[in-house]
C-alpha positions in Angstrom: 9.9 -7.8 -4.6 7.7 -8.6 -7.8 4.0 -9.5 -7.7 3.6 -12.8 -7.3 1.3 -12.7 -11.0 4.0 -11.4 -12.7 3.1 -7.9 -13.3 6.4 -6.3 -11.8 6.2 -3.2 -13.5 2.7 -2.5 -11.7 3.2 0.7 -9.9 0.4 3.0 -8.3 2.0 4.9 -6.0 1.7 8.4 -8.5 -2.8 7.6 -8.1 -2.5 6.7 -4.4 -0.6 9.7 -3.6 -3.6 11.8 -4.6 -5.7 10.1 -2.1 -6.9 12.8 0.7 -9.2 11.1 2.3 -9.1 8.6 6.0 -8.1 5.3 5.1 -8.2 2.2 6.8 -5.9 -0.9 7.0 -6.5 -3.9 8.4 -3.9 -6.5 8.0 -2.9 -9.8 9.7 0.7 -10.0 11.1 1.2 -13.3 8.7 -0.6 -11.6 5.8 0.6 -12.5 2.8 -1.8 -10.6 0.0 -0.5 -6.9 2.0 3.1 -7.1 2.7 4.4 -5.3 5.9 6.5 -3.2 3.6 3.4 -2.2 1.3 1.5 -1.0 4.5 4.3 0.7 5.5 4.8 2.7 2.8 1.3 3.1 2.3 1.4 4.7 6.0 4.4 7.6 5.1 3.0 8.0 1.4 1.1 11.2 0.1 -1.5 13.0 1.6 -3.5 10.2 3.7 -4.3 10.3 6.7 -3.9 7.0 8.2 -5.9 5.6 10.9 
């Protein structure tokens, strides 16, 4: 699914691989600006340690 702004070749995932640090997620179970799929991803991706 494209960004909704139209930048559909936007892709981050090589930087946020590096990230090797805690991070923390807070999202809403209607939430529209993280989609579930994003946070899941962003849970299994790289090196971070999700909390």
């Amino acid at each position: 699914m494209a960004p909704a702004y139209g930048l559909s070749a936007y892709d981050r995932w090589s930087e946020y691989d590096r990230i090797d640090i805690p991070v923390l997620c807070l999202r809403g179970a209607e939430s529209d600006l993280l989609l579930a799929d994003t946070e899941n991803r962003c849970a299994t991706a790289g090196r971070v340690r999700w909390w």
